[in-house]
C-alpha positions in Angstrom: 107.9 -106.4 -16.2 104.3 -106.4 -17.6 103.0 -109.9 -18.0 102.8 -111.2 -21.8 101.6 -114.8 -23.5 103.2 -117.1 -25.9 102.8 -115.4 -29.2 101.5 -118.8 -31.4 101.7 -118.8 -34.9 99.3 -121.7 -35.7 100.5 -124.4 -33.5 104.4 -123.4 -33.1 105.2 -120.7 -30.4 106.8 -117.9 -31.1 109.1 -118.4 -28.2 110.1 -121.9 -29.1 114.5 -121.9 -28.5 114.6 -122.6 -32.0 113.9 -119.4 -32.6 115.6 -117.6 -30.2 117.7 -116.0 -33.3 114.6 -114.7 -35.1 115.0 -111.4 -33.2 119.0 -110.7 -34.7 117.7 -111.7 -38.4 114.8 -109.0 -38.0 117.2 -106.4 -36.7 119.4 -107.4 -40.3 116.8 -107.6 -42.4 115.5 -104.5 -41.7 118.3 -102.9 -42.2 118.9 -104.4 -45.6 115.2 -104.0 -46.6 115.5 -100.3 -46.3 118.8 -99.9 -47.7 118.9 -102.8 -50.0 115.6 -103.0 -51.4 114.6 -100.1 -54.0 111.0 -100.1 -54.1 111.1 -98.8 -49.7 111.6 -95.6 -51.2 108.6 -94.4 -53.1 109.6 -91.3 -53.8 113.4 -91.0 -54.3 116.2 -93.2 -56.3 118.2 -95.8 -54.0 121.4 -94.1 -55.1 120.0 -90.7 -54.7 122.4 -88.5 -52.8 119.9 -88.1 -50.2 119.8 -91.8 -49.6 123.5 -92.3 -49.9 124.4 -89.7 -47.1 121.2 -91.1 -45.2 122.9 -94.5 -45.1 126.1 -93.1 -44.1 125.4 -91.8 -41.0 122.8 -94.6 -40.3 126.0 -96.9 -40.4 128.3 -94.4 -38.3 125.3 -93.7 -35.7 125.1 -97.6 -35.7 128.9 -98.1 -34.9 129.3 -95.5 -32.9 125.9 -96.6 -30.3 127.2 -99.9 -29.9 130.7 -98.8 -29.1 128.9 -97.0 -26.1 126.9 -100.0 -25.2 130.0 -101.8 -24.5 131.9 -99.2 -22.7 128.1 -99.3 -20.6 128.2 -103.1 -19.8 132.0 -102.7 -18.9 130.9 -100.1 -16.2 127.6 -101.4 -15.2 127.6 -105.0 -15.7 124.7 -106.7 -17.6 122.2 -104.6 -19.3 118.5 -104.1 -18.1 115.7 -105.1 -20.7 112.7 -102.6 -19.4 109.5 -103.3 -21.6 108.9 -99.6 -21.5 112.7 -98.9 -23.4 112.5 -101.7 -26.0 108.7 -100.9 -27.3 109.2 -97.0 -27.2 112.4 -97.8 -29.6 110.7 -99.8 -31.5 107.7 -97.1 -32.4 110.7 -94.6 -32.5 112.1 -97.0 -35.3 109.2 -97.3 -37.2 108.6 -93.9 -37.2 112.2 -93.0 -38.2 112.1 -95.9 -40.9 109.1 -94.0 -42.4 110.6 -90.6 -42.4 114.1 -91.8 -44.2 111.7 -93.3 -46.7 109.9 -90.1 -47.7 113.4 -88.8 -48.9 112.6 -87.3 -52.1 109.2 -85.3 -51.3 110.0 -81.7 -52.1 108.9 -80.3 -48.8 110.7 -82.8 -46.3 114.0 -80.9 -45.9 117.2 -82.8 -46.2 118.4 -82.2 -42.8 115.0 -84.3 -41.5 115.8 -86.9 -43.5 119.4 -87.2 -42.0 117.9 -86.6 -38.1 115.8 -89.8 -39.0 118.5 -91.7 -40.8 120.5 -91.2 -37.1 117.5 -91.7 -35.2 117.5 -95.4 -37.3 120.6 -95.9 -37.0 120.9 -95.6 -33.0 118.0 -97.1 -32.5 119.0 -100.1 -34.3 121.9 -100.4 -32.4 120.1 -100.6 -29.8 117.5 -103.5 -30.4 120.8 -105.0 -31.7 122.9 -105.0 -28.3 119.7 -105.8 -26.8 118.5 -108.5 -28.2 122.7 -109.7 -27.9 122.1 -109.5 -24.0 118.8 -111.3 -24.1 120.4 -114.1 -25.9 123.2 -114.1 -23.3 121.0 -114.4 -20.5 118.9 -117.2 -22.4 122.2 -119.2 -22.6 122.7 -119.1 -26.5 124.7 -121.2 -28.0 125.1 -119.9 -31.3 125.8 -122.8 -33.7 125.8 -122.1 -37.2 123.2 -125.2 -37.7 120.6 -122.9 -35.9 121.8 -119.3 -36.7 122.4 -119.7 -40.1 118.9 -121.7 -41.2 117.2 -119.3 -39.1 119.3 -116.0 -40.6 119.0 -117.7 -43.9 115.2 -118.5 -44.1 114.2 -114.9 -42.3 117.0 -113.0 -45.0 115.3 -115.1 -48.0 111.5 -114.1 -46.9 111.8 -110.7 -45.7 113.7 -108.9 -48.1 112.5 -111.5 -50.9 108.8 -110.8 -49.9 109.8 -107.2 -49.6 111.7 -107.0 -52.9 108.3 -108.4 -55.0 106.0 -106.0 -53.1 104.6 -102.2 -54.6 106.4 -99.2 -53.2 103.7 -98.2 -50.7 103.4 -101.8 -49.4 107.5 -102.7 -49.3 107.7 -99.0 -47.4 105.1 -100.1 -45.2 106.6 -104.0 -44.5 110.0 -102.2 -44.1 108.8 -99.9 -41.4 107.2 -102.7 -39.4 110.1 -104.3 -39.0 111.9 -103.2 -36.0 108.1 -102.8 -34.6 107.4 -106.6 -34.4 111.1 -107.2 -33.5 111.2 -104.7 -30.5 107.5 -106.9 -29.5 109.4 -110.0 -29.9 112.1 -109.0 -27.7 110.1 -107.8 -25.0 108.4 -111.1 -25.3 111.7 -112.9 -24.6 113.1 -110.8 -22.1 110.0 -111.6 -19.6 111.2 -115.3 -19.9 114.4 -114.1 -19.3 114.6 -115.8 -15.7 114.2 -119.4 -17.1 117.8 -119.5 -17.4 120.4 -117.8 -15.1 123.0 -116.0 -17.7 126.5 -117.6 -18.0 129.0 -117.1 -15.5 131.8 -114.6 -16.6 135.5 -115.9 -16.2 137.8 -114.2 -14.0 139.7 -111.7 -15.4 142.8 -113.1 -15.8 141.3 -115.8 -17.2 139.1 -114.3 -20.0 142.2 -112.0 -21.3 143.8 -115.0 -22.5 140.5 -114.7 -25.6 141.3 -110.8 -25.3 143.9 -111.0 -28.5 141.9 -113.9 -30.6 138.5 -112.0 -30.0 140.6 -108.9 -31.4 142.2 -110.3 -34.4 139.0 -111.6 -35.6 137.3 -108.0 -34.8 139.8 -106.3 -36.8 139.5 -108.8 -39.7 136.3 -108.4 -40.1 136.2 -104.6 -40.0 139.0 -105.0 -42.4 136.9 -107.3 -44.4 133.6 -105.7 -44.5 135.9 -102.2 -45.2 137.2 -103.6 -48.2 133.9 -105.1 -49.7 132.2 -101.9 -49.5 135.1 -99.9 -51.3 134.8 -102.5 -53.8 131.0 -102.2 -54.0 130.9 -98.0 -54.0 133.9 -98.0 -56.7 132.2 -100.4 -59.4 130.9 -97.9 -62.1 126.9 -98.0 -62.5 127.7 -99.2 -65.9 128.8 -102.8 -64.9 124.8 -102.9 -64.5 122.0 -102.2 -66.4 120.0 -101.5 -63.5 122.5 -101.1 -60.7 119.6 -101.0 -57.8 118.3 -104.3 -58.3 121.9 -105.6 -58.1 122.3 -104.4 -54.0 119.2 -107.2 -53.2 120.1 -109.5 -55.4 124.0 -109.7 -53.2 121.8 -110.0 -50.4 119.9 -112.7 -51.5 123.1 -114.4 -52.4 124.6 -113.8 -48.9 121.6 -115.7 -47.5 121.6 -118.5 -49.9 125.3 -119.1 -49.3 124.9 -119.3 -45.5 121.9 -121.8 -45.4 124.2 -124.1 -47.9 126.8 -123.7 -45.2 124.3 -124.6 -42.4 123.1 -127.6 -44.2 126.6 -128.4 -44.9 127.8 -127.9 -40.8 124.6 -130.0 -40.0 125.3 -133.1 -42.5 128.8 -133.2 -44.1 131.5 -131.8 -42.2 129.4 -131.4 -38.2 133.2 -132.2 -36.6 134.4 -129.4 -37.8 134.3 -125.6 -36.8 132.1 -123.6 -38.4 134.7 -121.0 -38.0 137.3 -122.6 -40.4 135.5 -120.8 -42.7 136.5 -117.6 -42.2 139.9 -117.9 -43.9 137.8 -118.6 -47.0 135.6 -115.6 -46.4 138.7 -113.4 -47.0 139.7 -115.1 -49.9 136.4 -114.3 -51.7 136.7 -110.1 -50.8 140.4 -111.1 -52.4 139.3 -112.9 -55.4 136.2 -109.6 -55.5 139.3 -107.2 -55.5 141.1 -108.8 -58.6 137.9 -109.3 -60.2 137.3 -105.7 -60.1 140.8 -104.8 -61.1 141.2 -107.1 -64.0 138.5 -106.4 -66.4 135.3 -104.3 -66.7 133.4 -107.6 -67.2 134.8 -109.2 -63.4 133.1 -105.9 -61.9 129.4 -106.9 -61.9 130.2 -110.7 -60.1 133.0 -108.6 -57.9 130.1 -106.3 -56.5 127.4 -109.2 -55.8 130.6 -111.3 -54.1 131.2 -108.3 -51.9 127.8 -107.8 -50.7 127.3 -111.2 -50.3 130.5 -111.8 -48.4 130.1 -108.9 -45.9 126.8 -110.7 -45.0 128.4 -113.3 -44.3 130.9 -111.6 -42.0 128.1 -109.9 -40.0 126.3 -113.2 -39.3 129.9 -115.4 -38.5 131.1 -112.2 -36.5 127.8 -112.5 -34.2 128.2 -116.1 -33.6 131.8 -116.1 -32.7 131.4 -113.4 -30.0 128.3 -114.9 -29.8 130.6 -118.2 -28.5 132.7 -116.5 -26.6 129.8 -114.8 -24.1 128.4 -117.7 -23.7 132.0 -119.6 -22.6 132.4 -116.3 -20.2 134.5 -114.5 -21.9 132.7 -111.7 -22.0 129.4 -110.5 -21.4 126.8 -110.1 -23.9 126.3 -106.7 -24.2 130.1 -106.4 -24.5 130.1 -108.8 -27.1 127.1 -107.8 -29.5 128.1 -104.0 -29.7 131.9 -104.8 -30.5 130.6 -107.2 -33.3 127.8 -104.5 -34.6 130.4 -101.5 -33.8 133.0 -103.3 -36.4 130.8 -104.4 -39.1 128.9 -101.3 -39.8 132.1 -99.1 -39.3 134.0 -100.9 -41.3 131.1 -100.6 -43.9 130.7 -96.8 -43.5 134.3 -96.7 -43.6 134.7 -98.5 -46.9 131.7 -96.8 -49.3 132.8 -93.5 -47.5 137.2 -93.9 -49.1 135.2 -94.8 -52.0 132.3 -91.9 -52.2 135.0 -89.5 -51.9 137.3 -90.7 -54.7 134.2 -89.9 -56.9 134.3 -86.3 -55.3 137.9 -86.1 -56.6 137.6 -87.2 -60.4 141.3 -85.6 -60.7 142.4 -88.3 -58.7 139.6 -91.1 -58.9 141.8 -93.0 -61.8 145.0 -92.3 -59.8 143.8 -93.7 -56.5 141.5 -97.0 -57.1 143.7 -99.1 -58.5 146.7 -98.5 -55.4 144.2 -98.5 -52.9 143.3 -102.0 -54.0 146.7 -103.0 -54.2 147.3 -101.5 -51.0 144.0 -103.3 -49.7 145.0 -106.8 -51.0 148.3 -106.5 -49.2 146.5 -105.9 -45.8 143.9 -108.9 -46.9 147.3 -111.1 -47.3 148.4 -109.8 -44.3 145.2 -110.5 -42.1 145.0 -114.3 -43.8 148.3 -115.0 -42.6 147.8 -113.5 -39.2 144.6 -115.8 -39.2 146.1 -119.1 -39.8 148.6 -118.3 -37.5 146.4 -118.3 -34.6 143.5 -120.1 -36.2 144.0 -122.9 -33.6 143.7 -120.4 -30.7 140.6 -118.7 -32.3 138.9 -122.0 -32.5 140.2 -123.5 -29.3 138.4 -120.7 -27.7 134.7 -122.0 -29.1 134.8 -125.1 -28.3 132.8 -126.4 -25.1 135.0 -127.1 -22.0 135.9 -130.2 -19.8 135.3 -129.8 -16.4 138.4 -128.9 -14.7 138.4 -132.3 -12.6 138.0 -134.3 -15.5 141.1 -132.9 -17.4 143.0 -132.8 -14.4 142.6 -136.3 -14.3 143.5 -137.0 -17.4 146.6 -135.2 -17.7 147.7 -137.0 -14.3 147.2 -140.5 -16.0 148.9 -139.5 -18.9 151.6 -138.3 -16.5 152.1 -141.2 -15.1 151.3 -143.5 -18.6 154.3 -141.2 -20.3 156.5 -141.2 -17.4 156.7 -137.2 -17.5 157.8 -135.2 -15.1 156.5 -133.4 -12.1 157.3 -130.1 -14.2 156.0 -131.6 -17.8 152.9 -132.8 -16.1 152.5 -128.7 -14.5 153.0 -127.6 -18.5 150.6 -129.8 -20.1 147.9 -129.0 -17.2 148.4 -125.4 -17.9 148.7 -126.2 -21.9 145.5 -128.0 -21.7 143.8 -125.3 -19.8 144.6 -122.9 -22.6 147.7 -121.2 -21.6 150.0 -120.3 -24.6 153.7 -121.1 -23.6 154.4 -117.7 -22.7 151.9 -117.7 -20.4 152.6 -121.3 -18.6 156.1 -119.6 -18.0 154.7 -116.6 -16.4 152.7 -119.1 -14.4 155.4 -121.4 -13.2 157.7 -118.4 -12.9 159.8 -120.4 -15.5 162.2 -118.9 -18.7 159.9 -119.4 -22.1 162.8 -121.2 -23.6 162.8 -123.6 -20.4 159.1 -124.2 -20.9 159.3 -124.7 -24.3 161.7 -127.2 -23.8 159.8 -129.0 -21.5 157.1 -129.2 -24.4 159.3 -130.7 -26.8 159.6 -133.2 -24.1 155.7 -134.0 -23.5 155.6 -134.3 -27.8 158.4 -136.5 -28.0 157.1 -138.4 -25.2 153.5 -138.6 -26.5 154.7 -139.5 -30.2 153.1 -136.1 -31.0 154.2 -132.9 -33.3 152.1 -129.6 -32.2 149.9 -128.3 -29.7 146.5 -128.8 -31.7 147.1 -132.4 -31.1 147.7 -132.6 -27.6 144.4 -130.6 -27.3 142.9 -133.6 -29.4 144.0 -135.8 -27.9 142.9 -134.5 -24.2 139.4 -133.8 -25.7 139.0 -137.3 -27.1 137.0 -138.7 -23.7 134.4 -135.8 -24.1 133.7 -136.9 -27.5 130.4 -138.4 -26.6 129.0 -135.7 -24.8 126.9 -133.5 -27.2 
């Protein structure tokens, strides 16, 4: 790879680790500075049909690009960072970005404009999965503490700053974007062999993540599809100026997620960031009742459902995020699954709506059910998240060595006076397995492991699996 300096800015370098995350919350910002932001298009209305269509098939050709990334990490392993390929896409980017900002001048046809909308949209798919492996390699941890102040702070100045600029200057910041991010990220890929990449579990191993890494896919493709219907269907009459309004839930989005960070980092730090997420889908519920009940609920309902789907995006990333970096899965794998649901479920959601407004027969008819019908699936996913919420969080959270737990489940063994089988159940418990699993392990019945679990609780003086987790994690409690 060509040789390249520390970038300094003043005395701070640009490649400092707290800034690893800069990269991701240019590849976002962009996006919502060109989308978001009304004054990056000089020429044309940001709800001009142009536009609308433009964005579209930005957010399918987004989803669609980092479903193939995945399918090419499963078949080739980790993904090569070439400085050629990531600063060619990022002039390509540019260049797109300045094209899908011409919409509007009479002599650009309408089919350019949609060639360059795809060109942005799979070529911000790619900085995305790329910068996603980069961060694997570096060893990422992906606490909220540093993705969200960073996310947060870069958010609130880019698309603030960008929001307060003239037309030809916000067009012009927009479309440098994924420039300096592509720069950026051939700047950290040449460090990339300071640290070796994290060690992927063995197969059987990392499927046991397979179904929690799913449910929390489909929840937030459910999510972010339901907070886009709900932002497409509110009538440009909730608003006196309806463009403004599409920043402003941006802005919000931020805001929310550096009070959370501030919160992780000095009220509740015990506590998983990713207990949130239940919450998350009670806002797009409360946003869906808002928008139902009364014309006056619609206005707050859009800016909760921008602001929300933010939020998803950015708690999404880190929880893969989590879950490359405990070997789950790679980082390519995990980056494009996390991009691929977001933006499809966003495409997905203001597409239902735009074509209810193509039907005004049936516009009347069909919002209110499909909100119903939306709710119940909301409901449904809540339910199926606290079910498994300890599972989901069990996953994030750093390992014991396997001596060190083996150990202590053998003192505890002998403490309790459990037996030879009990002692083979808690190991297996401890390492993760779910009951079903320890019984395919041990070649046992469920219903005779499971009764060998009630034994360990009633032995312990415990009640559920969450504690005896707890309670085998409480010697690693001082290691940070």
């Amino acid at each position: 790879m060509m040789a390249m300096g520390p970038l300094r800015v003043g005395t701070t370098s640009l490649y400092d680790p707290r800034l690893k995350y800069v990269g991701l919350s240019l590849v976002l910002t962009w996006h919502y500075c060109l989308w978001f932001v009304p004054s990056a298009f000089p020429w044309a209305r940001l709800l001009d049909t142009r536009v609308t269509y433009s964005w579209l098939l930005a957010l399918f050709s987004f989803g669609v690009t980092c479903a193939v990334q995945v399918f090419r990490s499963a078949s080739s392993g980790h993904l090569q960072l070439t400085p050629g390929n990531i600063v060619t896409t990022g002039v390509v980017s540019s260049a797109a970005t300045i094209l899908v900002e011409c919409a509007g001048i009479s002599w650009i046809p309408f089919w350019a404009t949609l060639a360059s909308a795809l060109v942005v949209g799979v070529s911000g798919a790619m900085l995305w999965v790329w910068w996603g492996e980069c961060l694997y390699q570096q060893n990422a941890h992906f606490s909220l503490r540093h993705v969200g102040v960073v996310h947060g702070l870069v958010m609130l100045g880019g698309v603030g700053t960008v929001s307060l600029l003239n037309p030809w200057a916000a067009a012009s910041v927009t479309a440098l974007i994924p420039l300096i991010c592509s720069l950026l990220l051939n700047g950290w890929a040449h460090r990339l062999p300071a640290a070796p990449p994290p060690r992927k579990l063995p197969s059987e191993t990392a499927s046991q993540g397979n179904r929690a890494r799913l449910t929390v896919l489909a929840i937030s493709f459910l999510g972010s599809f339901v907070c886009y219907y709900t932002v497409a269907i509110v009538p440009w009459s909730a608003f006196d100026d309806i463009s403004p309004a599409y920043e402003q839930g941006v802005l919000l989005g931020a805001t929310l997620l550096l009070v959370l960070a501030l919160l992780q980092q000095y009220v509740w730090p015990a506590n998983s960031e990713f207990r949130i997420y239940p919450w998350l889908l009670w806002f797009v519920i409360v946003a869906c009742l808002l928008c139902l009940a009364d014309q006056r609920g619609q206005a707050p309902a859009f800016l909760v459902a921008v602001a929300v789907t933010s939020l998803f995006e950015i708690f999404l990333t880190m929880y893969t995020g989590v879950l490359a970096w405990r070997g789950y899965t790679t980082g390519a794998s995990a980056f494009g699954l996390s991009g691929a649901a977001i933006r499809l479920g966003i495409a997905g959601g203001d597409a239902t709506a735009i074509a209810y407004e193509h039907l005004p027969r049936w516009h009347d008819v069909l919002v209110a059910p499909t909100f119903a019908v939306m709710v119940a699936g909301l409901v449904g996913a809540l339910m199926t998240l606290v079910r498994q919420e300890y599972v989901i969080e069990e996953l994030t959270r750093k390992p014991q060595t396997l001596s060190e737990r083996d150990v202590l489940v053998m003192q505890i063994a002998e403490e309790f006076k459990l037996s030879t089988r009990e002692r083979e159940v808690m190991m297996l418990l401890g390492h993760g397995y779910t009951a079903s699993a320890a019984a395919e392990k041990l070649v046992l019945s469920p219903h005779t492991v499971n009764t060998h679990i009630q034994h360990i609780y009633a032995k312990l003086g415990i009640h559920k699996r969450s504690q005896l987790i707890a309670y085998l994690d409480k010697p690693m409690d001082h290691h940070p």
